[in-house]
Every structure is written in structure tokens, then in C-alpha cells.
BAGUDREN-99188 format. One record per residue: residue number from 1; x, y, z of N, C-alpha, C in turn; residue in three letters. Coordinates in Angstrom, 3 decimals, decimal comma. Atoms other than C-alpha are relative to their C-alpha. Example, Ala and Ser with C-alpha at 12.3 -4.5 7.8 and 13.67 -1.06 7.14 Angstrom:
{num:1&neast:0,890&nnorth:-1,190&nup:0,000&caeast:12,300&canorth:-4,500&caup:7,800&ceast:0,900&cnorth:1,200&cup:0,000&residu:Ala}
{num:2&neast:-0,820&nnorth:-1,190&nup:-0,060&caeast:13,670&canorth:-1,060&caup:7,140&ceast:-0,770&cnorth:1,090&cup:0,730&residu:Ser}
//
This chain:
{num:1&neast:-0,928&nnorth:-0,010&nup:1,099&caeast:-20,588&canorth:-30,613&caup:5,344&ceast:0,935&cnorth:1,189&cup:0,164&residu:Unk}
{num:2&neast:-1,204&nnorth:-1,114&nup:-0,336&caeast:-17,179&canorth:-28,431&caup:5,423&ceast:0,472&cnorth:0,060&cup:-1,614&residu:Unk}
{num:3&neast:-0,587&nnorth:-0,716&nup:1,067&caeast:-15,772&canorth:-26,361&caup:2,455&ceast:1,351&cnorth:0,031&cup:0,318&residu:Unk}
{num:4&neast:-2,008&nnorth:0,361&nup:-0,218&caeast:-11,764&canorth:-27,283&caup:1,783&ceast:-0,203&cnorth:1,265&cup:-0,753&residu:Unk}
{num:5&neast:-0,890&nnorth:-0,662&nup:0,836&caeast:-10,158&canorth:-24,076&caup:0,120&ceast:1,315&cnorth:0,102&cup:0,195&residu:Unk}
{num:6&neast:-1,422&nnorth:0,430&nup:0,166&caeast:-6,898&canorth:-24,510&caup:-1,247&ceast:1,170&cnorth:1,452&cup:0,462&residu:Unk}
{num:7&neast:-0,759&nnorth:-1,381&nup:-0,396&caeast:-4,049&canorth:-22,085&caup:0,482&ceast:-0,052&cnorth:0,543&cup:-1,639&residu:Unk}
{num:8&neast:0,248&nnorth:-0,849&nup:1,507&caeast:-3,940&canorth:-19,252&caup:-1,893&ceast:1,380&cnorth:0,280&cup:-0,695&residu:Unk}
{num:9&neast:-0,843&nnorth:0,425&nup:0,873&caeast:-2,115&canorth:-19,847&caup:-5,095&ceast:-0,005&cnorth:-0,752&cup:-0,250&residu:Unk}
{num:10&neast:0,040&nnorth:1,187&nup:0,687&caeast:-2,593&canorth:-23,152&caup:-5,278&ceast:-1,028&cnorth:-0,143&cup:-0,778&residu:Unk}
{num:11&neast:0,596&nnorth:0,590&nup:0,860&caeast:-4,152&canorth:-24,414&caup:-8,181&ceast:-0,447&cnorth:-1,110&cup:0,086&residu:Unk}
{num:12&neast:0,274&nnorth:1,583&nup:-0,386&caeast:-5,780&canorth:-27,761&caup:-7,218&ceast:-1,117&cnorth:-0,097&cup:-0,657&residu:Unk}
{num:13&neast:1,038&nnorth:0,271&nup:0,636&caeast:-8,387&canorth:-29,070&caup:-9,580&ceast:0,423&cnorth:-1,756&cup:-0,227&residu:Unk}
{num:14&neast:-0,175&nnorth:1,367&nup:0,645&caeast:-9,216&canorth:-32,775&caup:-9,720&ceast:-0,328&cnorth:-0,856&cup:1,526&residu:Unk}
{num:15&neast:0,222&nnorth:0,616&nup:-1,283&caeast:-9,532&canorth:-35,407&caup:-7,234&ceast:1,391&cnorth:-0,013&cup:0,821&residu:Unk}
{num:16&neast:-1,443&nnorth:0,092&nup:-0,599&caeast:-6,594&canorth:-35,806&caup:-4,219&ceast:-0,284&cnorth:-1,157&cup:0,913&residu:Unk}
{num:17&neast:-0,317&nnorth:1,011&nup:-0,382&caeast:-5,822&canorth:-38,397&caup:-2,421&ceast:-0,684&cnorth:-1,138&cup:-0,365&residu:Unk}
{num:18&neast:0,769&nnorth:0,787&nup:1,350&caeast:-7,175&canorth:-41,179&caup:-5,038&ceast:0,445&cnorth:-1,184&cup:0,332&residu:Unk}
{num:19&neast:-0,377&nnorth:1,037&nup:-0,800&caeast:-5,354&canorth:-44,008&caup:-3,289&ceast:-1,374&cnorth:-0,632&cup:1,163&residu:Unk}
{num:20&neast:0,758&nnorth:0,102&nup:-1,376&caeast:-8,049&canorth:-43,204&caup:-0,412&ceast:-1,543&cnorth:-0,770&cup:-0,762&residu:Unk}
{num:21&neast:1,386&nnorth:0,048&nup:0,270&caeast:-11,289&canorth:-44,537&caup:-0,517&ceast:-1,308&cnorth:0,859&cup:0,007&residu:Unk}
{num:22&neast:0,800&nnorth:-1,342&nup:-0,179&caeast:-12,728&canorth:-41,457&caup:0,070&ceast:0,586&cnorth:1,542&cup:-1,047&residu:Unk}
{num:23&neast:-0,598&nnorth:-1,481&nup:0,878&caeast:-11,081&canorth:-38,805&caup:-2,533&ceast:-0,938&cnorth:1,412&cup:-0,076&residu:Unk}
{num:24&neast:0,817&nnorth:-1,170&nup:-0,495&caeast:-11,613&canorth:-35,544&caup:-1,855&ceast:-0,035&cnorth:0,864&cup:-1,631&residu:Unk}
{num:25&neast:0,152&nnorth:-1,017&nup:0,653&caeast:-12,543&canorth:-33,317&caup:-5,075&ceast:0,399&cnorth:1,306&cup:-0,739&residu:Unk}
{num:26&neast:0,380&nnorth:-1,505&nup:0,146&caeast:-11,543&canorth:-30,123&caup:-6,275&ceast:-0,358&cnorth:0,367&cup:-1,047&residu:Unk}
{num:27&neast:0,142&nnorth:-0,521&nup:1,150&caeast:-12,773&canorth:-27,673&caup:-8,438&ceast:0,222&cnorth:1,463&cup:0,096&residu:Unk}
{num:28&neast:-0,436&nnorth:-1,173&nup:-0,420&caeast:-10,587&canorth:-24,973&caup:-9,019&ceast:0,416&cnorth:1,016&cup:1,732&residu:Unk}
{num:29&neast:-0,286&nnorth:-0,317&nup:-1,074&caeast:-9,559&canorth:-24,907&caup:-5,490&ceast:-0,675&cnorth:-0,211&cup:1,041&residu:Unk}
{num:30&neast:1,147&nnorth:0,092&nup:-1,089&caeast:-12,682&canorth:-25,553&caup:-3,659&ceast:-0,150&cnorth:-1,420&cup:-0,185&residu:Unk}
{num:31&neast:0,434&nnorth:1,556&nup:0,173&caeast:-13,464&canorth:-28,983&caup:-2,483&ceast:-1,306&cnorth:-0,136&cup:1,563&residu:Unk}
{num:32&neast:0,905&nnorth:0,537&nup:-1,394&caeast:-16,864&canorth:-30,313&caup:0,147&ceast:0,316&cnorth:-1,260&cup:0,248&residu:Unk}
{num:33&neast:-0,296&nnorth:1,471&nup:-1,494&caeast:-16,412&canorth:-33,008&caup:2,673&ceast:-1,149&cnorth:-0,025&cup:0,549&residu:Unk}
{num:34&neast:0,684&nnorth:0,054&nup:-1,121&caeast:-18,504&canorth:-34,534&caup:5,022&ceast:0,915&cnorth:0,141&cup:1,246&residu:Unk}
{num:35&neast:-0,642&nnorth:-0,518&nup:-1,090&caeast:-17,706&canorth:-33,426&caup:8,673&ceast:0,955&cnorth:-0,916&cup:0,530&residu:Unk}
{num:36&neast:-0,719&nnorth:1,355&nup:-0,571&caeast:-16,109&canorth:-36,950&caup:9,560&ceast:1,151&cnorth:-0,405&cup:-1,099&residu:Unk}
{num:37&neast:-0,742&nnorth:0,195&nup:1,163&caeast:-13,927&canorth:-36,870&caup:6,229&ceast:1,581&cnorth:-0,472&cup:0,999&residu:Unk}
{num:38&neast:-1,458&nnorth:0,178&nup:-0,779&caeast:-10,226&canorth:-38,511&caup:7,486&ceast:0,622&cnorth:0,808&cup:-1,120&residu:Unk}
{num:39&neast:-0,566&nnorth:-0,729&nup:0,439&caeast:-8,796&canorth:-35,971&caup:5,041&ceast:0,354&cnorth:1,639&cup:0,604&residu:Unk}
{num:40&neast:-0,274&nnorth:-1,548&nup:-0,489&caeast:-9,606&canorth:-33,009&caup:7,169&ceast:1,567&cnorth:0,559&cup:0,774&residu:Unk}
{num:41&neast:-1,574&nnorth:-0,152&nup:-0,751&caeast:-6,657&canorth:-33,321&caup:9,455&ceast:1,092&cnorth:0,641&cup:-0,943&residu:Unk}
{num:42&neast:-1,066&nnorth:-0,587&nup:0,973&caeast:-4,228&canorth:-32,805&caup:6,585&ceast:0,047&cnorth:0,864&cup:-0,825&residu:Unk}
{num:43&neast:0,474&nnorth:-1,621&nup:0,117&caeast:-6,038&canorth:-29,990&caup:5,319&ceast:0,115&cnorth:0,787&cup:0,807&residu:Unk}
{num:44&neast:-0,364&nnorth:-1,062&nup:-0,855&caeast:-5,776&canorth:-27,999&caup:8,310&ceast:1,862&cnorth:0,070&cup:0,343&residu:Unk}
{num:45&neast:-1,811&nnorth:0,199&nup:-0,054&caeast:-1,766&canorth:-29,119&caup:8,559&ceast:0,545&cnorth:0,514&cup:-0,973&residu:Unk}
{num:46&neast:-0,663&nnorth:-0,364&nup:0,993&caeast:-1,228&canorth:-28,233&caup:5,329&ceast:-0,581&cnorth:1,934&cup:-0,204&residu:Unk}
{num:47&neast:0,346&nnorth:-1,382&nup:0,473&caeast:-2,741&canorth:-24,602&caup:5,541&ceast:-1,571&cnorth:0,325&cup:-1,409&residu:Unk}
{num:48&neast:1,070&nnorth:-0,072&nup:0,585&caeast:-5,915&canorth:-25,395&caup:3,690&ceast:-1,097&cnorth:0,845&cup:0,593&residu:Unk}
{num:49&neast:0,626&nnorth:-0,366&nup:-0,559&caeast:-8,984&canorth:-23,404&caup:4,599&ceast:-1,213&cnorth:-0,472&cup:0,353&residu:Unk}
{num:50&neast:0,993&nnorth:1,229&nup:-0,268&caeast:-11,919&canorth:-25,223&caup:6,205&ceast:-1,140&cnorth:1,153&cup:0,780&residu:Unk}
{num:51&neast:1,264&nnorth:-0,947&nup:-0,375&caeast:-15,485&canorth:-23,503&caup:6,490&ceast:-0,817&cnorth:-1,113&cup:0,470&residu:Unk}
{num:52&neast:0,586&nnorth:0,609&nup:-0,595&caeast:-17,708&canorth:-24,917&caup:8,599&ceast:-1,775&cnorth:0,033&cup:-1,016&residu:Unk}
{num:53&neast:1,277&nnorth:0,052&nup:-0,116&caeast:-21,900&canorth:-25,747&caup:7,745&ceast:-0,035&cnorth:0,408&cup:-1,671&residu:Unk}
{num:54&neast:-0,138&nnorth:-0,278&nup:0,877&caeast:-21,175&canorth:-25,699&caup:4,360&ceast:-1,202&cnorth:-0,695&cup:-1,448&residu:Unk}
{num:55&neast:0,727&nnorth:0,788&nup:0,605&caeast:-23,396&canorth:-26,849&caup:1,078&ceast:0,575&cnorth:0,377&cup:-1,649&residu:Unk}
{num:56&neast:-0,872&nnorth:0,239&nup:1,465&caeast:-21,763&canorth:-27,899&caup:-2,435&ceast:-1,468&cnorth:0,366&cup:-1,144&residu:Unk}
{num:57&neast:0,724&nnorth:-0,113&nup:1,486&caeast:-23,353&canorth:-26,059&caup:-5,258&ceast:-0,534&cnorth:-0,706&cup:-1,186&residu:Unk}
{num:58&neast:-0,026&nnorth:0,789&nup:1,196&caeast:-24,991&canorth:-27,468&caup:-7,974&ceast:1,228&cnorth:-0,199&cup:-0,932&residu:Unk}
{num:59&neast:-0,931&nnorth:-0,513&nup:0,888&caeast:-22,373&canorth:-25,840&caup:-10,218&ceast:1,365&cnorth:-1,515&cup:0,178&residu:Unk}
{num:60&neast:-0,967&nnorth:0,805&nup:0,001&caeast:-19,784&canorth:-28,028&caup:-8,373&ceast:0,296&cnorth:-1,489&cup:-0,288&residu:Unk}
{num:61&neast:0,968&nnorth:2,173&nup:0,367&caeast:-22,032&canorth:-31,596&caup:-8,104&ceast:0,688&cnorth:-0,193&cup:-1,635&residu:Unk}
{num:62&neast:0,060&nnorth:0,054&nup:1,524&caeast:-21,805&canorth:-31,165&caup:-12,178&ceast:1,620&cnorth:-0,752&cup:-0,408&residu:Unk}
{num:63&neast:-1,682&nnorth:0,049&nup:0,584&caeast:-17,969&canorth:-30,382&caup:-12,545&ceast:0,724&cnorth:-1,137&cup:0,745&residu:Unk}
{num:64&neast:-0,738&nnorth:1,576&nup:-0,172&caeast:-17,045&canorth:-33,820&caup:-10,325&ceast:-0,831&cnorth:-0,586&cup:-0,553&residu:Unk}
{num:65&neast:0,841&nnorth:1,457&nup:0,891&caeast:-19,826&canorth:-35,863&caup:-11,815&ceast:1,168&cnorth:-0,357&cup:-1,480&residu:Unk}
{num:66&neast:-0,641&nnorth:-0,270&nup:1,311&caeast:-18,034&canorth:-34,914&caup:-15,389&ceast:1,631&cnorth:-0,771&cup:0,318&residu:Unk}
{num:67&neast:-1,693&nnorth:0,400&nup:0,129&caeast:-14,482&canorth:-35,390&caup:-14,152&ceast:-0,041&cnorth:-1,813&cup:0,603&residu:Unk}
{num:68&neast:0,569&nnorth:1,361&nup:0,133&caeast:-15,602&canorth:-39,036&caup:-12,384&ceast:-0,279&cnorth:-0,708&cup:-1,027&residu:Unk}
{num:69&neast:0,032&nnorth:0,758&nup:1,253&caeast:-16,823&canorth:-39,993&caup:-15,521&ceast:1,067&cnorth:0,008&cup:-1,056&residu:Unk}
{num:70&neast:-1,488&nnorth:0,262&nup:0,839&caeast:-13,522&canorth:-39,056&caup:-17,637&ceast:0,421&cnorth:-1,028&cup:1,040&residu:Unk}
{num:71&neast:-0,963&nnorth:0,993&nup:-0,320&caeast:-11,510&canorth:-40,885&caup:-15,051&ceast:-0,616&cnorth:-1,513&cup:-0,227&residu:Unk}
{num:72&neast:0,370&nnorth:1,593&nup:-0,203&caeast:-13,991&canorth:-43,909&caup:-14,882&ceast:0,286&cnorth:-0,659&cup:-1,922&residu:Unk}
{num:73&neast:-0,426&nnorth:0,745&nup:1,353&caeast:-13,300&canorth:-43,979&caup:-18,876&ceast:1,063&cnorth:-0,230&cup:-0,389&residu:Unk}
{num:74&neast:-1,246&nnorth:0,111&nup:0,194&caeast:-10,058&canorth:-43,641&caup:-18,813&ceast:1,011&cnorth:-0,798&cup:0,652&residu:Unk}
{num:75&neast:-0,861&nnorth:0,710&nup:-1,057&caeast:-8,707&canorth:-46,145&caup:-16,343&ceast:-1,063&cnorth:-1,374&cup:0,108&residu:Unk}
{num:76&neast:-1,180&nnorth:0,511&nup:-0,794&caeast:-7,382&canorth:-48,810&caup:-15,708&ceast:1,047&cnorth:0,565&cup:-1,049&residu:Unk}
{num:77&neast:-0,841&nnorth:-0,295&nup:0,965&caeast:-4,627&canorth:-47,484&caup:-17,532&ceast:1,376&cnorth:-0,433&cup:0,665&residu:Unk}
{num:78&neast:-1,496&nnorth:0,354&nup:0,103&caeast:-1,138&canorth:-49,178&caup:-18,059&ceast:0,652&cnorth:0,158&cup:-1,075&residu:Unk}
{num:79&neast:-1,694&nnorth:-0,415&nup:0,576&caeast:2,527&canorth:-48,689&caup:-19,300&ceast:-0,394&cnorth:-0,430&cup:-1,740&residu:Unk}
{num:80&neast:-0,106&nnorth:1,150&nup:1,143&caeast:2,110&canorth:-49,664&caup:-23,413&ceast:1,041&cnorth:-0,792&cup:-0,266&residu:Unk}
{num:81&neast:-1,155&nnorth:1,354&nup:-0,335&caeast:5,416&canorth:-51,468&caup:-22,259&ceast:0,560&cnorth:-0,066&cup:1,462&residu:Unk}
{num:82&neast:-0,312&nnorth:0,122&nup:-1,527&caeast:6,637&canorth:-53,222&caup:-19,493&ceast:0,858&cnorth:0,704&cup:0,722&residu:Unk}
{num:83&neast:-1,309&nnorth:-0,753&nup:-0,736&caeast:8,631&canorth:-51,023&caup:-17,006&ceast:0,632&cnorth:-1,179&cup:-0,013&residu:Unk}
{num:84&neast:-1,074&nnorth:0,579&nup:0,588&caeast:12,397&canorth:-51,600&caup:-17,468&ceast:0,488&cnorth:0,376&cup:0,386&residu:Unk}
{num:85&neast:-0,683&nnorth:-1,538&nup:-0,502&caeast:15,353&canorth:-50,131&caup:-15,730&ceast:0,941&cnorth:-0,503&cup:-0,632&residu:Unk}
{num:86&neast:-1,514&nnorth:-0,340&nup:1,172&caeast:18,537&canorth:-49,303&caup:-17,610&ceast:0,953&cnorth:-1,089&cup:0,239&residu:Unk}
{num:87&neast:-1,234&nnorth:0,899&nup:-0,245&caeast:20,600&canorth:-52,548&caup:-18,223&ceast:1,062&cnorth:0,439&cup:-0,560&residu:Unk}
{num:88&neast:-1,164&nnorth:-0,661&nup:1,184&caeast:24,032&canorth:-52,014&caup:-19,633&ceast:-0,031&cnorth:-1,094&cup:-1,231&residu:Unk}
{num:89&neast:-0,362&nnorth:0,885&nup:1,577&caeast:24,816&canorth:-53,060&caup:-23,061&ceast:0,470&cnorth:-1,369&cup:0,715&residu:Unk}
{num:90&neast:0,031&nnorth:1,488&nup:-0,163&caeast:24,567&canorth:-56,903&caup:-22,965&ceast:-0,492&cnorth:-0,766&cup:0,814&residu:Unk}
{num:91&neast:0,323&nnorth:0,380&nup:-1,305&caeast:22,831&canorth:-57,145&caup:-20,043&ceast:-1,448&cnorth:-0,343&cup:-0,443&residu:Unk}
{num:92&neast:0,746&nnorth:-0,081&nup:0,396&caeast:19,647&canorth:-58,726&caup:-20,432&ceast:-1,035&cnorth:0,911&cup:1,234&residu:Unk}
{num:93&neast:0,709&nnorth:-0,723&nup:-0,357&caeast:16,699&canorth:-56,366&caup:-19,477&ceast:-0,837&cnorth:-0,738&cup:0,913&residu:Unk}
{num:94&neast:0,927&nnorth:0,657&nup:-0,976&caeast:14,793&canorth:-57,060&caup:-16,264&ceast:-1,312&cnorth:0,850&cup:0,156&residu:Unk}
{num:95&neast:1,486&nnorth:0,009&nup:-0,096&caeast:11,127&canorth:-57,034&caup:-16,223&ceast:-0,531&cnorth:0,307&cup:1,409&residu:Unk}
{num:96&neast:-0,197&nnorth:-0,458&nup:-1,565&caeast:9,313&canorth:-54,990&caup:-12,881&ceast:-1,466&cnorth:-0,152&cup:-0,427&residu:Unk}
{num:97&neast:1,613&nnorth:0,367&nup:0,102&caeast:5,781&canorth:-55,406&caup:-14,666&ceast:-0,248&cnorth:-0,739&cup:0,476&residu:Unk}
{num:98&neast:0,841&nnorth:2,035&nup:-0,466&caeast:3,431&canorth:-58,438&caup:-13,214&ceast:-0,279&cnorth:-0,317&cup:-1,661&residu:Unk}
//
């Protein structure tokens, strides 16, 4: 397991790349991976810091369990109206929702 820390200054808390099937974590800047993670690459490109033989604290297990469970309550979440882009006066409004 490898320890992500976020270049310094950044503030990164939450999950990142959430598209992926694999989302990587943080909390407060620190995020664990497994060694085979396809996120590492773009952590080391981007100036992230990557510790080798690493092991995720209880402390941290807790603070994604918690945030996993907000997102899993809070989503699927959509628009409470259909996206719309700016017709002109008289124009009728075109619909981009399914």
C-alpha cells in the first residue's frame, strides 16, 4: 500500500477521480492506494507525494467509511429542472435533459 500526499497547499479532502472505478480518497490531504492503483501515475505528474510500504490508519478507514456513506445517501442526484440553454425571447426552449 502507498501513501498519496497532496503537493503542499493543497487542500484535497474527499474522493478524486469518482468517474474511475477505483476513486482514490482523501482526508485532508492524505490518501492510501494499493501499489497497482492506475491513479498513481498522475500523482507523481502532478507533484503529489507517494510513500512507499505504507498502512492507512484506523483514524482514516473511519473518515472515508463516513464520507462513502454521505455520498451513497446523497446520490443519484439531479437538476430539480431540466437543463436549458438561453433561447431568445420567442424562441422555444430546448431540452438537453434525457
Amino acid at each position: 500500500m502507498k501513501k498519496v500526499l497532496a503537493p503542499a497547499g493543497d487542500v484535497v479532502n474527499g474522493p478524486h477521480a469518482v468517474d474511475s472505478t477505483t476513486p482514490v480518497w482523501f482526508v485532508l490531504g492524505e490518501a492510501y492506494v494499493t501499489d497497482n492503483n492506475p491513479h498513481l501515475t498522475y500523482f507523481q505528474r502532478a507533484g503529489y507525494v507517494i510513500q512507499a510500504d505504507a498502512t492507512a490508519p484506523a483514524e482514516y478507514n473511519a473518515a472515508v467509511a463516513r464520507m462513502q456513506d454521505m455520498e451513497t445517501r446523497n446520490y443519484p442526484r439531479s437538476p430539480s429542472v431540466p437543463l436549458q440553454d438561453a433561447a431568445q425571447p420567442g424562441e422555444p426552449l430546448r431540452n438537453y435533459w434525457p
